[in-house]
BALOBA-1460 file (C-alpha; in Angstrom, 3 decimals):
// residues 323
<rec num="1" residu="x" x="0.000" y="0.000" z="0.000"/>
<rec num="2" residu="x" x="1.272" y="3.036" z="-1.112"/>
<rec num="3" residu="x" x="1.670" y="5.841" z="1.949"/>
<rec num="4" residu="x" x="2.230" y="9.345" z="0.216"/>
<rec num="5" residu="x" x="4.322" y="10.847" z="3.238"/>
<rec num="6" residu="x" x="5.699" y="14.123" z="2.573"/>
<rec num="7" residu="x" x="7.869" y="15.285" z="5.054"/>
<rec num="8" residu="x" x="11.265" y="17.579" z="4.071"/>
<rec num="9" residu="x" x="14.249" y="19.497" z="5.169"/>
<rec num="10" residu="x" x="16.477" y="21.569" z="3.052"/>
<rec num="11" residu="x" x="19.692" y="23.087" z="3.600"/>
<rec num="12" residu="x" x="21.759" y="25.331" z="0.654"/>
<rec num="13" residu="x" x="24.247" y="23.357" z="-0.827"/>
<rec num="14" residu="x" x="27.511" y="24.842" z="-0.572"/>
<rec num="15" residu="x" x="30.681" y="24.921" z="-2.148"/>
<rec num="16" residu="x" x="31.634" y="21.228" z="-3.863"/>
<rec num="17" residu="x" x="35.090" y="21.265" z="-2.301"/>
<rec num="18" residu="x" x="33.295" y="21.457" z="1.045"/>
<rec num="19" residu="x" x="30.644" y="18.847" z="0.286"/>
<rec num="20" residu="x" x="33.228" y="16.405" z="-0.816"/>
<rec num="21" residu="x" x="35.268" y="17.010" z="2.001"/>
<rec num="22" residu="x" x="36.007" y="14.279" z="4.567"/>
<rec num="23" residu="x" x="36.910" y="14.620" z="8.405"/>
<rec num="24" residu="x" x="40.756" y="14.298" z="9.743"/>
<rec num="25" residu="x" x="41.261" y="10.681" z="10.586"/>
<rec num="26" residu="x" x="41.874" y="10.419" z="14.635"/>
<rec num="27" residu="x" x="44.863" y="9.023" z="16.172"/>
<rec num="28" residu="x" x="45.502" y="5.201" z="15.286"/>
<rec num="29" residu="x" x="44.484" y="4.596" z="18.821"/>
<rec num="30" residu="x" x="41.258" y="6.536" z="19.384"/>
<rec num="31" residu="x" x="38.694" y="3.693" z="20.465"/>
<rec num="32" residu="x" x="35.887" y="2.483" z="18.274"/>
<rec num="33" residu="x" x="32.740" y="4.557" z="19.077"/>
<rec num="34" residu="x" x="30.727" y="2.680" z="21.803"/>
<rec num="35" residu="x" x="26.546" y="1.937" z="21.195"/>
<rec num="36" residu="x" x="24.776" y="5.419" z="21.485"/>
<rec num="37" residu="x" x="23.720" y="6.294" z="24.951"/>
<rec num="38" residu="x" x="19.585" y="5.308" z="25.374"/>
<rec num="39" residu="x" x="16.968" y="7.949" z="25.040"/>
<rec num="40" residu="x" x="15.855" y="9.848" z="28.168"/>
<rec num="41" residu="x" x="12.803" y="11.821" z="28.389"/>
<rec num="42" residu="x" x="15.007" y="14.950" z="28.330"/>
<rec num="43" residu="x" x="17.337" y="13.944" z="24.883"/>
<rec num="44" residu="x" x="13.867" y="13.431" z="23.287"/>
<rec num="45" residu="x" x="12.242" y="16.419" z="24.119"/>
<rec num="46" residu="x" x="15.392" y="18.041" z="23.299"/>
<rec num="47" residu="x" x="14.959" y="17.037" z="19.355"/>
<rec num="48" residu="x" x="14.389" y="19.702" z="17.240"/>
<rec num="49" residu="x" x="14.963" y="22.621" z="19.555"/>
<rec num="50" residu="x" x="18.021" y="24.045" z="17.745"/>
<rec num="51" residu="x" x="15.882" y="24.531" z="14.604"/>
<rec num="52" residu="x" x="15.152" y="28.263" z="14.510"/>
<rec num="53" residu="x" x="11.255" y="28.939" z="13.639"/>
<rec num="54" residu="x" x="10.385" y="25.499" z="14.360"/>
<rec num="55" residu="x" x="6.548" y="25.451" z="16.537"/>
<rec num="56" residu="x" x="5.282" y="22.212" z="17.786"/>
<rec num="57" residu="x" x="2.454" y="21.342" z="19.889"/>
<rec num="58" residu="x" x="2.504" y="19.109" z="23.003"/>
<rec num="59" residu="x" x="1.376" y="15.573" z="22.572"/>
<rec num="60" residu="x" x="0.562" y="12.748" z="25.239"/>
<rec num="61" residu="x" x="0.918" y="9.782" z="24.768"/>
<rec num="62" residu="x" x="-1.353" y="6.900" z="26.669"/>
<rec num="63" residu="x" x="-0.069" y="3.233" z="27.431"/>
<rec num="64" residu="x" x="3.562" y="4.393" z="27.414"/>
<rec num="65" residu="x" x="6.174" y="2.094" z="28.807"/>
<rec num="66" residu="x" x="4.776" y="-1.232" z="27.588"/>
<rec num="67" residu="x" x="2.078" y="-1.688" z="30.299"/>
<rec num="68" residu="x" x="-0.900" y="-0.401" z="28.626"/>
<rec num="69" residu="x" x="-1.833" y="2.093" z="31.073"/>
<rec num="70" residu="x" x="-0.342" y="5.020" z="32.189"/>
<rec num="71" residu="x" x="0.185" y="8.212" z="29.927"/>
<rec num="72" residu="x" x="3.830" y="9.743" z="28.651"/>
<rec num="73" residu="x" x="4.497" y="13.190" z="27.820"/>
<rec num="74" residu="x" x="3.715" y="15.343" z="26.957"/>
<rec num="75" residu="x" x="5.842" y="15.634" z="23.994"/>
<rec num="76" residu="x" x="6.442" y="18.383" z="21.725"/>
<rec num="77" residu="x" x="5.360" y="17.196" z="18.194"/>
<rec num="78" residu="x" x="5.407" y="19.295" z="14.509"/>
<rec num="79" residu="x" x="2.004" y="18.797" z="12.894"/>
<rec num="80" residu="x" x="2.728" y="18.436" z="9.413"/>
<rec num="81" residu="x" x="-0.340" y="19.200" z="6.932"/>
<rec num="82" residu="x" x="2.041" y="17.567" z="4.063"/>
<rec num="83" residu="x" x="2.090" y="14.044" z="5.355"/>
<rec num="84" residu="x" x="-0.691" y="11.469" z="5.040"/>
<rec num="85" residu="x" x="0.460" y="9.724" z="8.404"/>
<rec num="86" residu="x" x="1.850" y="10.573" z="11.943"/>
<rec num="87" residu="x" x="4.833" y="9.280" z="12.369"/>
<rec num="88" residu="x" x="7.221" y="8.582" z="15.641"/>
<rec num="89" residu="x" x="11.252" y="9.267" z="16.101"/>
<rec num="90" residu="x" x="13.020" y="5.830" z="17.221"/>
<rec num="91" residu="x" x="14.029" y="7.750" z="20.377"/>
<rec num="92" residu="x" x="10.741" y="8.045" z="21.500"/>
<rec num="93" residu="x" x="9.180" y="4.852" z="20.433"/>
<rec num="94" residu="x" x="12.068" y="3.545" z="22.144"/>
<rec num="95" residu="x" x="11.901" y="5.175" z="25.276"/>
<rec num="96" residu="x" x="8.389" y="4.375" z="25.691"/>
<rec num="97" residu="x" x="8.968" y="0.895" z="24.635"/>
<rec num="98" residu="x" x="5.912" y="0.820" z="22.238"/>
<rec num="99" residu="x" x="5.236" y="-2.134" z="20.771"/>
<rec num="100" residu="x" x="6.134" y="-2.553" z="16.552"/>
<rec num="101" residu="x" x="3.877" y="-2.889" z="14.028"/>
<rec num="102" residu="x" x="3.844" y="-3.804" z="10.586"/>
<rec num="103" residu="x" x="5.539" y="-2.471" z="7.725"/>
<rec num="104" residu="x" x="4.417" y="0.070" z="5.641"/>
<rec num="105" residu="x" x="5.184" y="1.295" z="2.365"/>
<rec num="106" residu="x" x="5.879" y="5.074" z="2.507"/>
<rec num="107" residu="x" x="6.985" y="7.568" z="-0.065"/>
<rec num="108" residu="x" x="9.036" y="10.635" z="0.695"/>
<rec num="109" residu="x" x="10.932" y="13.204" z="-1.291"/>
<rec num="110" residu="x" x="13.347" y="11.441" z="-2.463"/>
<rec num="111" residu="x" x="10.982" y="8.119" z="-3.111"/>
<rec num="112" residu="x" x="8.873" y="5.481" z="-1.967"/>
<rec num="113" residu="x" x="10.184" y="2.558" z="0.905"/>
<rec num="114" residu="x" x="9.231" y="0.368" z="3.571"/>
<rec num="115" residu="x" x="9.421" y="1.537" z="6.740"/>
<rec num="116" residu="x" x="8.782" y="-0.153" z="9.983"/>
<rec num="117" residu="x" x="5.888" y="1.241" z="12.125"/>
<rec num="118" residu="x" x="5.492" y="1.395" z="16.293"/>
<rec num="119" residu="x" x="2.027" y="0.844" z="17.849"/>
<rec num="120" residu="x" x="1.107" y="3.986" z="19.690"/>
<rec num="121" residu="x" x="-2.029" y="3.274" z="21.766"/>
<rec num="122" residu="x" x="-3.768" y="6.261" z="22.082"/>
<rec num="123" residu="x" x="-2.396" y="10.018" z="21.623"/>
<rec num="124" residu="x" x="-3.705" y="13.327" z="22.728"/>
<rec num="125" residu="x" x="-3.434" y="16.805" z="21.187"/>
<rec num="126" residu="x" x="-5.674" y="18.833" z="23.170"/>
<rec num="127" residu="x" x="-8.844" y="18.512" z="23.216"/>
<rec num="128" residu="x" x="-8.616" y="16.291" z="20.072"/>
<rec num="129" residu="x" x="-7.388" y="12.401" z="20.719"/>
<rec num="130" residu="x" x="-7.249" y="9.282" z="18.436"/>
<rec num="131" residu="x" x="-6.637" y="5.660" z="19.612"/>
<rec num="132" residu="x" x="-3.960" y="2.871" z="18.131"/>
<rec num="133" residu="x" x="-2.223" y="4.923" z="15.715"/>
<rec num="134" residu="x" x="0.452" y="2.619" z="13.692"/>
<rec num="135" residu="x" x="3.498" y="5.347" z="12.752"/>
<rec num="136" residu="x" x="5.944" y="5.031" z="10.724"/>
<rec num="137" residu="x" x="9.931" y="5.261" z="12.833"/>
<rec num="138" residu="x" x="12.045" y="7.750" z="11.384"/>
<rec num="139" residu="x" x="15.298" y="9.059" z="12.990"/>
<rec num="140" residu="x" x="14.496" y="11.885" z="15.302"/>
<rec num="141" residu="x" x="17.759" y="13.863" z="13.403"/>
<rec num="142" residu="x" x="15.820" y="13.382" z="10.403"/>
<rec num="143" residu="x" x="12.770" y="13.786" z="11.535"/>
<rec num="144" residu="x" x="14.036" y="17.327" z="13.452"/>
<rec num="145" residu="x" x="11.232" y="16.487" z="16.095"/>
<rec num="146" residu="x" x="10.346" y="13.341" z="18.252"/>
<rec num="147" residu="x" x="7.348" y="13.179" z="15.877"/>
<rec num="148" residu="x" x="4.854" y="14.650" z="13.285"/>
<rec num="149" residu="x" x="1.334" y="15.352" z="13.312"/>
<rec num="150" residu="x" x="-0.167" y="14.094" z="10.167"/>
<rec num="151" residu="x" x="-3.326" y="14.259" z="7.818"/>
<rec num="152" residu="x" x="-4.512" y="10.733" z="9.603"/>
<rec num="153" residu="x" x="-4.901" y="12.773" z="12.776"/>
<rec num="154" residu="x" x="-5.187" y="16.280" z="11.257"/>
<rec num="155" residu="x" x="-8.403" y="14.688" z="8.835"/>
<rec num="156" residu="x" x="-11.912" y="16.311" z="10.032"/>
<rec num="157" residu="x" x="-9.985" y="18.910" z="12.227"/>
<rec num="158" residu="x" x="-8.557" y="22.820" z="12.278"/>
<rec num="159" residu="x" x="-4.862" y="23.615" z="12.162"/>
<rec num="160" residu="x" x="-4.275" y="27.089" z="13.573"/>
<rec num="161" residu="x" x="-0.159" y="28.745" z="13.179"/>
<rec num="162" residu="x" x="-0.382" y="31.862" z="14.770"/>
<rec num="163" residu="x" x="3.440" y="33.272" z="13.902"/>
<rec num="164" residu="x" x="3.101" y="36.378" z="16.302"/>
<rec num="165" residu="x" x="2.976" y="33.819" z="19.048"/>
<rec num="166" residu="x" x="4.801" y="31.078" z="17.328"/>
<rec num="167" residu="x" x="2.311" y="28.687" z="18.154"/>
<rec num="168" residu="x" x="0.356" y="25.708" z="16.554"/>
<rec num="169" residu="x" x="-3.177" y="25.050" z="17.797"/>
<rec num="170" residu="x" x="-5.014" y="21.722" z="16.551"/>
<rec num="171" residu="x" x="-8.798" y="22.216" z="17.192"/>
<rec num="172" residu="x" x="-11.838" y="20.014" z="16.856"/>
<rec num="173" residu="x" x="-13.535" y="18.734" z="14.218"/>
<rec num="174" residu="x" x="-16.325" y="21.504" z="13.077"/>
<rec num="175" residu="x" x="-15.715" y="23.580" z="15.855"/>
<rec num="176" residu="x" x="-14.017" y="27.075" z="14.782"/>
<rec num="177" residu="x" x="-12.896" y="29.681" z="17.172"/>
<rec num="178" residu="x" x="-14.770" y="32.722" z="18.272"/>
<rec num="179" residu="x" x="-12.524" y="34.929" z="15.826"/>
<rec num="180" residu="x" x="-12.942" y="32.362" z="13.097"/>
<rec num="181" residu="x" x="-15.616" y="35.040" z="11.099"/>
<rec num="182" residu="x" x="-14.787" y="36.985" z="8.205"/>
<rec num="183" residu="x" x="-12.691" y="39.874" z="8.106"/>
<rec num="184" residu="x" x="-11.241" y="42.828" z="6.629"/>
<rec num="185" residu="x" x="-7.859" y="41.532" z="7.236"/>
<rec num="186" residu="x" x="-8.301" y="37.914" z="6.566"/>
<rec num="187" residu="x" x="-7.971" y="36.106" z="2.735"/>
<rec num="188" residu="x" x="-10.508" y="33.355" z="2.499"/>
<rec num="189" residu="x" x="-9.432" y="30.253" z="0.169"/>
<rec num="190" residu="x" x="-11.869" y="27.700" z="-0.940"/>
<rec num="191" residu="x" x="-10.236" y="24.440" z="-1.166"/>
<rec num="192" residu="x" x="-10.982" y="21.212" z="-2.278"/>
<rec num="193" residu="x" x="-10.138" y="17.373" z="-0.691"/>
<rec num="194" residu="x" x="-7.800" y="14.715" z="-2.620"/>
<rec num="195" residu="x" x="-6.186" y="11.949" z="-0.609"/>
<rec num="196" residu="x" x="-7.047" y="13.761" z="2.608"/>
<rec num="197" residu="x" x="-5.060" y="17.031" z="1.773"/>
<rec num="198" residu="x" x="-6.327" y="20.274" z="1.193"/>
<rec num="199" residu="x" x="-5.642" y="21.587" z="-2.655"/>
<rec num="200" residu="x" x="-6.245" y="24.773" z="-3.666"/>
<rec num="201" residu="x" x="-6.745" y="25.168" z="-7.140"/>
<rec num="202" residu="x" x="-7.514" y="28.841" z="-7.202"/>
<rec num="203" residu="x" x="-4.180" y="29.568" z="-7.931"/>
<rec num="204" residu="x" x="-2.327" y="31.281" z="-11.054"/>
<rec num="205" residu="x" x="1.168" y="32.000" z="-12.194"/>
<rec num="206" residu="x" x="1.515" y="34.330" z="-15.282"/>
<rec num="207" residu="x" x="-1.974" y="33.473" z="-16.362"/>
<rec num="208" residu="x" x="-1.421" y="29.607" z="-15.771"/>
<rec num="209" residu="x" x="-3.816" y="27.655" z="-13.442"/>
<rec num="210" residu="x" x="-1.682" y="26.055" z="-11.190"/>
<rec num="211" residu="x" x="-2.116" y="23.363" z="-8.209"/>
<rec num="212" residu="x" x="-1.361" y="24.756" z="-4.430"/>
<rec num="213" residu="x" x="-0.461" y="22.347" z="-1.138"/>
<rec num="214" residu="x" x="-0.288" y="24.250" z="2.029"/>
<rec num="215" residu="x" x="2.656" y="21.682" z="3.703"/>
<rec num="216" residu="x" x="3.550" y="22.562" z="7.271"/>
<rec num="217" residu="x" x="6.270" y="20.259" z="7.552"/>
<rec num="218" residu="x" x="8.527" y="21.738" z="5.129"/>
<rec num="219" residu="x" x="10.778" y="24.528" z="5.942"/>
<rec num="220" residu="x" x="10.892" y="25.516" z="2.547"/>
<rec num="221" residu="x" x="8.123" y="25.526" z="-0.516"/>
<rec num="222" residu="x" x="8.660" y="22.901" z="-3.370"/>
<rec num="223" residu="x" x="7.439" y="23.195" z="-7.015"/>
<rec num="224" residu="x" x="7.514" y="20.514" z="-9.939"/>
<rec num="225" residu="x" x="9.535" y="20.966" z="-13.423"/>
<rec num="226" residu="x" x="6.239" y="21.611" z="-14.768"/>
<rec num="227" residu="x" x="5.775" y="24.526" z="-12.538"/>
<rec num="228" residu="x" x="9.571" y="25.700" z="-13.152"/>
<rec num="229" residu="x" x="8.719" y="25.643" z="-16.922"/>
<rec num="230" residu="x" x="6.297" y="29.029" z="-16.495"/>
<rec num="231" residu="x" x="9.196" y="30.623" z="-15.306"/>
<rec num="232" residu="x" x="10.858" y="30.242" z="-19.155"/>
<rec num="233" residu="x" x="14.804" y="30.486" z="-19.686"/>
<rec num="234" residu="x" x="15.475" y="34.031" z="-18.210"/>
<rec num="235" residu="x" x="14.071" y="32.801" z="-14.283"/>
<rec num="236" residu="x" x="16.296" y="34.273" z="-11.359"/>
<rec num="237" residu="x" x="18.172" y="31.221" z="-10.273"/>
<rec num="238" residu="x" x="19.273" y="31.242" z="-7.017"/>
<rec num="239" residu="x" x="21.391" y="28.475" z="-6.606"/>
<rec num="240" residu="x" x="21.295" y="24.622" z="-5.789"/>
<rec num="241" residu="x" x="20.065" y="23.458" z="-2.828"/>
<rec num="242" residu="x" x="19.605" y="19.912" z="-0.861"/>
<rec num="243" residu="x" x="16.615" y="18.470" z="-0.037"/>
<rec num="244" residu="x" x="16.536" y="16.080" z="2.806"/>
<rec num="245" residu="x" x="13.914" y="13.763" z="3.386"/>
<rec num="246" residu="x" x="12.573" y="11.615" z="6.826"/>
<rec num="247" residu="x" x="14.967" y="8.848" z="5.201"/>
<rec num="248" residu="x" x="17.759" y="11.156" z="5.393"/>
<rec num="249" residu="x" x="18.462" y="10.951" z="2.070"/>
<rec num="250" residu="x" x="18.854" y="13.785" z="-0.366"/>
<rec num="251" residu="x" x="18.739" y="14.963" z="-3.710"/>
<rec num="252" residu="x" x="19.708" y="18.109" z="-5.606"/>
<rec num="253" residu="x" x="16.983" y="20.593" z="-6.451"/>
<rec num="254" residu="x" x="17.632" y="24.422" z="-8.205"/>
<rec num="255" residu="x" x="16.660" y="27.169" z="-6.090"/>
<rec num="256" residu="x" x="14.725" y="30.161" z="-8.419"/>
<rec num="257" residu="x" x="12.804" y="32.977" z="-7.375"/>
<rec num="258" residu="x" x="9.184" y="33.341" z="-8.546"/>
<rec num="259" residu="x" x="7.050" y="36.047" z="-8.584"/>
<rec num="260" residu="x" x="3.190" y="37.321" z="-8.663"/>
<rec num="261" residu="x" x="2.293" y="34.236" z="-7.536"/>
<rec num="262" residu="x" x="-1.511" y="34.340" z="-6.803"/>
<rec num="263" residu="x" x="-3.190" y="32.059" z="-4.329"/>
<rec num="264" residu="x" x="-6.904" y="32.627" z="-3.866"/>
<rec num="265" residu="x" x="-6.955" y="36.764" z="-2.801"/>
<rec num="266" residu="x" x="-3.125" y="36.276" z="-1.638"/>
<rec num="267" residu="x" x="-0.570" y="37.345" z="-4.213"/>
<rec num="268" residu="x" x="3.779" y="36.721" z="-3.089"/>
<rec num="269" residu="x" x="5.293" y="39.631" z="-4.669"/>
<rec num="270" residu="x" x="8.537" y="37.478" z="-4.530"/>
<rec num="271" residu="x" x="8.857" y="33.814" z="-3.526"/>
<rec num="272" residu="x" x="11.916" y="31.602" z="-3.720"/>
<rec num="273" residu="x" x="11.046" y="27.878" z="-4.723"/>
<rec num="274" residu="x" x="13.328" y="24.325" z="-4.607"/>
<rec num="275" residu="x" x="12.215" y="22.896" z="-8.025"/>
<rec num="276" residu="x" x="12.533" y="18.939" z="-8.317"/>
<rec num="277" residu="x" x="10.285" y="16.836" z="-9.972"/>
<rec num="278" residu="x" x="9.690" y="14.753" z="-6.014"/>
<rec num="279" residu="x" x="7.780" y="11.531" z="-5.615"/>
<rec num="280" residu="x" x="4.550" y="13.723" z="-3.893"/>
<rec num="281" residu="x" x="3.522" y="14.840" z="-6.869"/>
<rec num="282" residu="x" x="3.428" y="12.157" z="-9.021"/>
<rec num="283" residu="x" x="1.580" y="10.386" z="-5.593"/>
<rec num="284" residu="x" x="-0.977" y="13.372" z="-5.926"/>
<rec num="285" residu="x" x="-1.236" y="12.730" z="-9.981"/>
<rec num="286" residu="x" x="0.186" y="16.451" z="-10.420"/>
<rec num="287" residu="x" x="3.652" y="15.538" z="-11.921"/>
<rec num="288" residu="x" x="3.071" y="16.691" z="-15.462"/>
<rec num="289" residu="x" x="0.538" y="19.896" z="-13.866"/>
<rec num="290" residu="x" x="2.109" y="22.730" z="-12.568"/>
<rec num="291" residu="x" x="2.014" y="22.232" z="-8.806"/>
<rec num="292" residu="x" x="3.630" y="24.267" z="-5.719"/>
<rec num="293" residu="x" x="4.022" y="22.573" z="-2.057"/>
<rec num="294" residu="x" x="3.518" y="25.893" z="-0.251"/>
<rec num="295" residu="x" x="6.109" y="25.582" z="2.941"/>
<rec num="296" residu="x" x="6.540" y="27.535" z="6.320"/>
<rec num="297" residu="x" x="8.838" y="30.317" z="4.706"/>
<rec num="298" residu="x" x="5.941" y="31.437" z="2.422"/>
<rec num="299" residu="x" x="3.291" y="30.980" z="5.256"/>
<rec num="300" residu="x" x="5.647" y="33.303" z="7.469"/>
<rec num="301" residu="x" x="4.534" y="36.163" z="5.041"/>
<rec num="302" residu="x" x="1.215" y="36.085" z="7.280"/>
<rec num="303" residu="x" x="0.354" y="36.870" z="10.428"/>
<rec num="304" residu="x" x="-1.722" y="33.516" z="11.060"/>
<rec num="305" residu="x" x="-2.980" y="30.739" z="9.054"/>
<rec num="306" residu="x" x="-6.088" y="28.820" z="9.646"/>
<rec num="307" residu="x" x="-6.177" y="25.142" z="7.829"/>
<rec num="308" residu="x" x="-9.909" y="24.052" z="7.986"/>
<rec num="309" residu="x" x="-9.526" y="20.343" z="7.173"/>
<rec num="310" residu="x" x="-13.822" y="20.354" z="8.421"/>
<rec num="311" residu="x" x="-14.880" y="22.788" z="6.080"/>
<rec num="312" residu="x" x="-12.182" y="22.990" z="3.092"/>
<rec num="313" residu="x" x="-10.884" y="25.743" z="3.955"/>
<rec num="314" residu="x" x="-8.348" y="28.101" z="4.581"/>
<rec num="315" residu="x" x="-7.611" y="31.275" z="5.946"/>
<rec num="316" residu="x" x="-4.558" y="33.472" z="5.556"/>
<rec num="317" residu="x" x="-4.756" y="36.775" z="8.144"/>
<rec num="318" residu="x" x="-2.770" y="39.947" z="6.901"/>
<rec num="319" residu="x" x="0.431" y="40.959" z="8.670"/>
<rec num="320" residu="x" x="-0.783" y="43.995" z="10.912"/>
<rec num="321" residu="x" x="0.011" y="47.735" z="9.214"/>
<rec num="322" residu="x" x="3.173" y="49.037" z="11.002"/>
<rec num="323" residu="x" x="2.329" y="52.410" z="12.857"/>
């Protein structure tokens, strides 16, 4: 079964000679590195935390420590709106000894794979909580948090990033806010529901209909050589840059600038975008239609960001007018 996961990092690459280069060999009789020390509640938590910009929210977890009762946590957790599972860092499945599950087929960035899974038996967001949740173990390095929040969770519910707080809010199924009305500062964007996700197809670029993901798990936003094409030969390239998936592996992607994007009322005077024709969209049958996955640097451009998973919807609020 095919798991359309869509988790990313990305780092600019820099120069070759200092990609290629290798560390000084120790003395001849430095010991062999010993086993890595085990997880503590602390070295979990800790994951993540020297990632500037990065919110989480804090998750519990129930039946920790292999006795089926008992809660751990809470821990803090990214919710990703780009992946179609939750998944679980090794540290902390370890550490709560949770029991394995089967393997699942998952595909990242960088391609599809199996990847073991650890039974969590019930997890807690809060007020929001689902029971025996089978996620996927990634490396907590790789993962840059000691787990993510996805679309099997986030399905039916409200994501809230308020960036003047820099905090993310998960709230209830068809339950919005008492601010959650229209107004004069908020952008309103219909979306519609494929696989789960959220995809906004009131979007242009130079007169081109194009596809839109809002994906809160990357750090940057991702387009497909079909989207790069509308930029035509004389595109402001930035550079290359590295794109590193849950797997940790990578793969090379140029870095352009594009701009007068539109997205619903929203338009990005400028916008840089990682362009790489990635697994995602050929999982969401967009790799030959100009698609963008619309990351946290281009949702930073606004003062919050509803995600209405409920009604299909989403809401972008204006930066307030400096005085």
């Amino acid at each position: 079964m095919l798991m359309a996961l869509m988790l990313m990092t990305a780092a600019l690459a820099g120069p070759a000679s200092a990609q290629q280069a290798s560390p000084a060999p120790g003395p001849a009789s430095a010991p062999a590195p010993g086993p890595p020390p085990p997880p503590t509640t602390e070295s979990v938590i800790a994951l993540g935390n020297d990632i500037p910009g990065r919110m989480t929210v804090p998750v519990s977890i129930g039946g920790a420590g292999g006795t089926g009762s008992g809660e751990g946590g809470p821990y803090p957790f990214t919710i990703d709106t780009g992946a179609e599972r939750s998944v679980i860092s090794n540290e902390l499945a370890t550490l709560l000894k949770l029991a394995k599950g089967k393997v699942v087929r998952v595909t990242t960035i960088t391609g599809a794979a199996g990847v073991a899974t650890a039974v969590i038996p019930s997890l807690t967001v809060g007020k929001v909580s689902a029971a025996r949740i089978e996620a996927p173990i990634f490396r907590g390095y790789d993962l840059g948090a000691p787990g993510l929040l996805g679309l099997d969770l986030l399905a039916g519910h409200a994501v809230r990033i308020d960036f003047e707080t820099e905090q993310m809010q998960l709230l209830p199924a068809a339950k919005r806010p008492a601010d959650f009305g229209d107004s004069p500062d908020e952008i309103v964007i219909r979306a519609r529901s494929q696989f789960r996700q959220l995809v906004v197809t009131e979007a242009y670029f130079r007169g081109r209909r194009i596809r839109v993901i809002l994906d809160t798990g990357t750090a940057i936003s991702l387009g497909n050589m079909a989207m790069r094409d509308l930029l035509g030969t004389n595109r402001e390239v930035a550079g290359k840059i590295t794109l590193t998936s849950v797997t940790g592996a990578q793969l090379e992607a140029e870095y352009a600038v594009v701009k007068g994007l539109t997205v619903g009322g929203a338009v990005f005077q400028t916008l840089p975008v990682a362009f790489r024709d990635a697994a995602p969209f050929a999982a969401f049958g967009l790799r030959n239609r100009p698609a963008l996955l619309l990351g946290m640097d281009a949702l930073r451009q606004f003062r919050r960001v509803d995600i209405d998973f409920a009604n299909r919807e989403v809401r972008l609020s204006l930066p307030r007018r400096p005085r």
